[in-house]
C-alpha atoms as an extended CHARMM CRD file, in Angstrom:
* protein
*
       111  EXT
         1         1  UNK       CA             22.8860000000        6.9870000000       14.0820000000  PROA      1               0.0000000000
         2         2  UNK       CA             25.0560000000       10.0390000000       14.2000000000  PROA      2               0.0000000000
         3         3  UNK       CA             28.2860000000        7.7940000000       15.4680000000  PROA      3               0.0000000000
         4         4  UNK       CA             31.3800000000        8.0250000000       13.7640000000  PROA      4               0.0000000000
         5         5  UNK       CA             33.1080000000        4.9410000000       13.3430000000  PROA      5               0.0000000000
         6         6  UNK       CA             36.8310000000        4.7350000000       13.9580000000  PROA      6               0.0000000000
         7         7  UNK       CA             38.3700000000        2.5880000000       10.7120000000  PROA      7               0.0000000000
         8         8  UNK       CA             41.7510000000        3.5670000000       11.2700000000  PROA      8               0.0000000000
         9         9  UNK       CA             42.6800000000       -0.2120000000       12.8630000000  PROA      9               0.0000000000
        10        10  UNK       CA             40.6840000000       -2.1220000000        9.1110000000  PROA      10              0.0000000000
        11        11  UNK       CA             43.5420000000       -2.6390000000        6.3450000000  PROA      11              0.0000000000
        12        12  UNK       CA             42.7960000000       -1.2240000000        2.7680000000  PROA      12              0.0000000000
        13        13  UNK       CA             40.6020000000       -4.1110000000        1.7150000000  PROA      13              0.0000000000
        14        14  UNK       CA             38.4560000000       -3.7120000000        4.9600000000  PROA      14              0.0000000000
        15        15  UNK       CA             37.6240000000       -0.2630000000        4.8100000000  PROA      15              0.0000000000
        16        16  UNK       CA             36.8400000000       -0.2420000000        1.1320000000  PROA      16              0.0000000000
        17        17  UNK       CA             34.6060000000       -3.5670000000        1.8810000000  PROA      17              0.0000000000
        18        18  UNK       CA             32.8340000000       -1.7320000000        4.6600000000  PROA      18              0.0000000000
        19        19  UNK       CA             32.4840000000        1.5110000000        2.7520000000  PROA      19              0.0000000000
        20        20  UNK       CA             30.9240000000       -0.6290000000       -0.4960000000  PROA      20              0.0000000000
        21        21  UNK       CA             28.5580000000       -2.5870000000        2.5530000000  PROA      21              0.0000000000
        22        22  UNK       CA             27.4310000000        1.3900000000        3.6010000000  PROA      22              0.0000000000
        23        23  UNK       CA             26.7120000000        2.7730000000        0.0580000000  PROA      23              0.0000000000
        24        24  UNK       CA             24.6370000000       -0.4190000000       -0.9690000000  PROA      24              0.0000000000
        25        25  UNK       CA             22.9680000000        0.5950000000        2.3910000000  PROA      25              0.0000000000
        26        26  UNK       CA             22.1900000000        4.1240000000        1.3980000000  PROA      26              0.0000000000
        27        27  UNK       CA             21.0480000000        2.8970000000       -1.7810000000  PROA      27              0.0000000000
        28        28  UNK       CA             18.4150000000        0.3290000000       -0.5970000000  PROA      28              0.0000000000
        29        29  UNK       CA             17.0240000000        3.1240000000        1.5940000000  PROA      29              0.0000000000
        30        30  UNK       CA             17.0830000000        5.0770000000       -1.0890000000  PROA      30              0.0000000000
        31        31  UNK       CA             14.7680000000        2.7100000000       -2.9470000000  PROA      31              0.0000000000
        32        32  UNK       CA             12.6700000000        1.9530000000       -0.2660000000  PROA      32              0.0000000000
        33        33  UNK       CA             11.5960000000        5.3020000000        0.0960000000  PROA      33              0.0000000000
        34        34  UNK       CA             11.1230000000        5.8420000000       -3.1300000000  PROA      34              0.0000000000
        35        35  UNK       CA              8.7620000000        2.9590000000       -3.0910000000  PROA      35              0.0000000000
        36        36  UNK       CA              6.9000000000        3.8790000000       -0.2270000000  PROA      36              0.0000000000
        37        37  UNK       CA              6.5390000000        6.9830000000       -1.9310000000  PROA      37              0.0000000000
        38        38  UNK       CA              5.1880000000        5.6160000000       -5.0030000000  PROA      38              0.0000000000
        39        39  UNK       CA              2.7640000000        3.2260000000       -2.8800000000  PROA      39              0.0000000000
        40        40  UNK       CA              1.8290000000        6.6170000000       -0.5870000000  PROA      40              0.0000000000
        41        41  UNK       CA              0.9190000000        8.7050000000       -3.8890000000  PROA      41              0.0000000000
        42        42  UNK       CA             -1.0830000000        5.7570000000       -5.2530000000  PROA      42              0.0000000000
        43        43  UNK       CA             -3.3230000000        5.3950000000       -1.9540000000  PROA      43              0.0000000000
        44        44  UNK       CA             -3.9580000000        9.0910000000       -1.9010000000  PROA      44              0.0000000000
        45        45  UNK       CA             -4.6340000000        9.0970000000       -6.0090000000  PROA      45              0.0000000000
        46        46  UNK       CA             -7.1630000000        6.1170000000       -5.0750000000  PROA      46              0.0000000000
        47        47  UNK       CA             -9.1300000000        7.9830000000       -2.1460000000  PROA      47              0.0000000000
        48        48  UNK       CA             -9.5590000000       11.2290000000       -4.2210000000  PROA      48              0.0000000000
        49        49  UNK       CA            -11.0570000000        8.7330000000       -6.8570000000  PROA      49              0.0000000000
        50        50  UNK       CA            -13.1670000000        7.2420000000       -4.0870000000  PROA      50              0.0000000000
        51        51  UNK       CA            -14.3570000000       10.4290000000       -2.6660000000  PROA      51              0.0000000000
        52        52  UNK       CA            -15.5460000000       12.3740000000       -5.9490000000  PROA      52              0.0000000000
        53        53  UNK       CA            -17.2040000000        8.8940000000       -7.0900000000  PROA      53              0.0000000000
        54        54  UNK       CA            -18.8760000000        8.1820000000       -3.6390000000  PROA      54              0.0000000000
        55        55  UNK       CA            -20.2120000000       11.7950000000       -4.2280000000  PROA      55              0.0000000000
        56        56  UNK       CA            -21.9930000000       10.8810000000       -7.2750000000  PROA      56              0.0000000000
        57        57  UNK       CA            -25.7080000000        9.7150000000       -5.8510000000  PROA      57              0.0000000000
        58        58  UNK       CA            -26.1530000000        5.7560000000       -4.9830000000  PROA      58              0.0000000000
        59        59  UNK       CA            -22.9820000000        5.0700000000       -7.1770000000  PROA      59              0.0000000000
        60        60  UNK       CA            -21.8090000000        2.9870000000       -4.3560000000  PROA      60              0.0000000000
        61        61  UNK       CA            -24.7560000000        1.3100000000       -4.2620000000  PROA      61              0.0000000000
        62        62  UNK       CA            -24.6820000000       -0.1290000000       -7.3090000000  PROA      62              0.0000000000
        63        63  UNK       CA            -20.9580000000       -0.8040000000       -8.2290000000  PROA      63              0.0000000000
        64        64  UNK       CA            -17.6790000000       -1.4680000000       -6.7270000000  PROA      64              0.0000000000
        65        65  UNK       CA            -16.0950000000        1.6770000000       -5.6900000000  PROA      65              0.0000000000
        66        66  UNK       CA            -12.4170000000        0.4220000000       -6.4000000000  PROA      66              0.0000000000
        67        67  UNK       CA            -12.5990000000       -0.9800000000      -10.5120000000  PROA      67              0.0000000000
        68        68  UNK       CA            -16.6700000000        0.5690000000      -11.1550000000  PROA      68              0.0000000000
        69        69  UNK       CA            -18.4890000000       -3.3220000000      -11.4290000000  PROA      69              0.0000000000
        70        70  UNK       CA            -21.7960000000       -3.3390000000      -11.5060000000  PROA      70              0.0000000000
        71        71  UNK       CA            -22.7380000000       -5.4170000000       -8.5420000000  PROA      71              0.0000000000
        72        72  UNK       CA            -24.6980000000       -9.0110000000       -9.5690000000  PROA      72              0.0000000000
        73        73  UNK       CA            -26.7490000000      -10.9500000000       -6.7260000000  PROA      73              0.0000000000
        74        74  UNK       CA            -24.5950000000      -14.4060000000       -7.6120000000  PROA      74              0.0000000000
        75        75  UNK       CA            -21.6150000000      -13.7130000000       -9.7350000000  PROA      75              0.0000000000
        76        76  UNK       CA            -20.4570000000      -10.3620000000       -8.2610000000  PROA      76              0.0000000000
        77        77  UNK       CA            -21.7560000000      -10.0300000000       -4.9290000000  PROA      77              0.0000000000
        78        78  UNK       CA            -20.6580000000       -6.5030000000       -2.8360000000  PROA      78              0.0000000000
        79        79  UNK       CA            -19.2770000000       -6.6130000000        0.9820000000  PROA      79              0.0000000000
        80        80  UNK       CA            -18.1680000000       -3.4070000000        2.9200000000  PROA      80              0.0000000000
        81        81  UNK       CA            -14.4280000000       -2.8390000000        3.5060000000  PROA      81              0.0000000000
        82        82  UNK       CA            -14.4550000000       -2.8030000000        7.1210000000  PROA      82              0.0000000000
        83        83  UNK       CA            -12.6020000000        0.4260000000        7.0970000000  PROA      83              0.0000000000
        84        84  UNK       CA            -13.0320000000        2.7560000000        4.7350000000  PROA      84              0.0000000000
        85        85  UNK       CA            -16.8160000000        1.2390000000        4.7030000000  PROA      85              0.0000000000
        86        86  UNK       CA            -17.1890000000        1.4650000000        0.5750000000  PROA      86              0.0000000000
        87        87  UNK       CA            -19.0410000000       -1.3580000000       -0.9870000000  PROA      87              0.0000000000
        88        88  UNK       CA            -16.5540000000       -3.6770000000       -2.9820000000  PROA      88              0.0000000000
        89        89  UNK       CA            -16.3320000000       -6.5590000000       -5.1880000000  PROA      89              0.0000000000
        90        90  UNK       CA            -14.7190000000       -9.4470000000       -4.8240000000  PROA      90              0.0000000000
        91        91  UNK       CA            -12.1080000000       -9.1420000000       -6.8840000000  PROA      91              0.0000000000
        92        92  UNK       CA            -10.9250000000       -6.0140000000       -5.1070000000  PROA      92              0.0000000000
        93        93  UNK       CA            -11.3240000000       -7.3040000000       -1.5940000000  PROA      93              0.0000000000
        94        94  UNK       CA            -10.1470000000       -9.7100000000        1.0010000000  PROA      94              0.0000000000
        95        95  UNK       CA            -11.4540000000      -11.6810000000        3.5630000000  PROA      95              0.0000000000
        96        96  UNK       CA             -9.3610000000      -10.9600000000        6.6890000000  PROA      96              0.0000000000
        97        97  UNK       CA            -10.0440000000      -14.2920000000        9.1470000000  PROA      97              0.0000000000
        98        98  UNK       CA             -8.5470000000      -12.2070000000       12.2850000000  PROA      98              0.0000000000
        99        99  UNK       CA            -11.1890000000       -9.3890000000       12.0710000000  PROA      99              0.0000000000
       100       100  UNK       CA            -13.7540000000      -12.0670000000       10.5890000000  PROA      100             0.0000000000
       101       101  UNK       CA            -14.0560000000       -9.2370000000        7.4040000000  PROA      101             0.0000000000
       102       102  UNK       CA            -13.6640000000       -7.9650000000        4.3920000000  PROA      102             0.0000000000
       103       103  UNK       CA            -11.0000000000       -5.1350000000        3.4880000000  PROA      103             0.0000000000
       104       104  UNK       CA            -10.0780000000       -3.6020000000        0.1400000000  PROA      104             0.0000000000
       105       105  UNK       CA             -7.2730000000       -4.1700000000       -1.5700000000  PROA      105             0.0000000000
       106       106  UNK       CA             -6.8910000000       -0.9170000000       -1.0310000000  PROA      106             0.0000000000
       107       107  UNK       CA             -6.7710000000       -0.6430000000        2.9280000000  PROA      107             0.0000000000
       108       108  UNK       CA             -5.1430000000       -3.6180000000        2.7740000000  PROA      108             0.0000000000
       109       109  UNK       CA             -1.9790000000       -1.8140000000        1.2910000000  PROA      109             0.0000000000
       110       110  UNK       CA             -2.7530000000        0.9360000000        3.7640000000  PROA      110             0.0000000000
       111       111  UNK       CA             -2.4710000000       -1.3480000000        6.5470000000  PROA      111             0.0000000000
């Protein structure tokens, strides 16, 4: 980056294709980092949930940390995300056959 580019040789049409190719450029950047963002702000909105809940005694214990569940021996069974270590369901989790684990939906994003 940083280079100028010399478009003195392109005719009329040329240039004006390459500067419409360089603006639609800017402007997918532009979105992507407004998505990334977005996604950032939602992972730190979802450990401050995690952290005042995991706070509250044996919550964790008992429910999904990610949608609040109540954990059932059969139908709703909790795992630990293999990196932030919170108990989860299995609606909010993964099974990752590389690690041979389970991650949250939420790690997973952060991945």
């Amino acid at each position: 980056m940083g280079r100028k580019l010399d478009l003195s040789g392109l005719t009329d049409d040329e240039a004006e294709h390459v500067l419409q190719v360089v603006q639609r450029d800017f402007s997918l950047r532009k979105k992507e980092e407004e998505r990334l963002s977005e996604m950032k702000q939602k992972l730190d909105e979802e450990g401050n949930k995690c952290s005042i809940l995991s706070k509250q005694q044996k919550f964790n214990e008992h429910c999904c940390i990610r949608c609040c569940s109540p954990f059932t021996f059969l139908i709703n069974s909790k795992r630990q995300c293999q990196d932030c270590k919170y108990n989860i369901c299995k609606n909010c989790s993964s099974y990752q056959k590389k690690d041979k684990a389970w991650l949250c939906n939420v790690c997973q994003q952060a991945r």
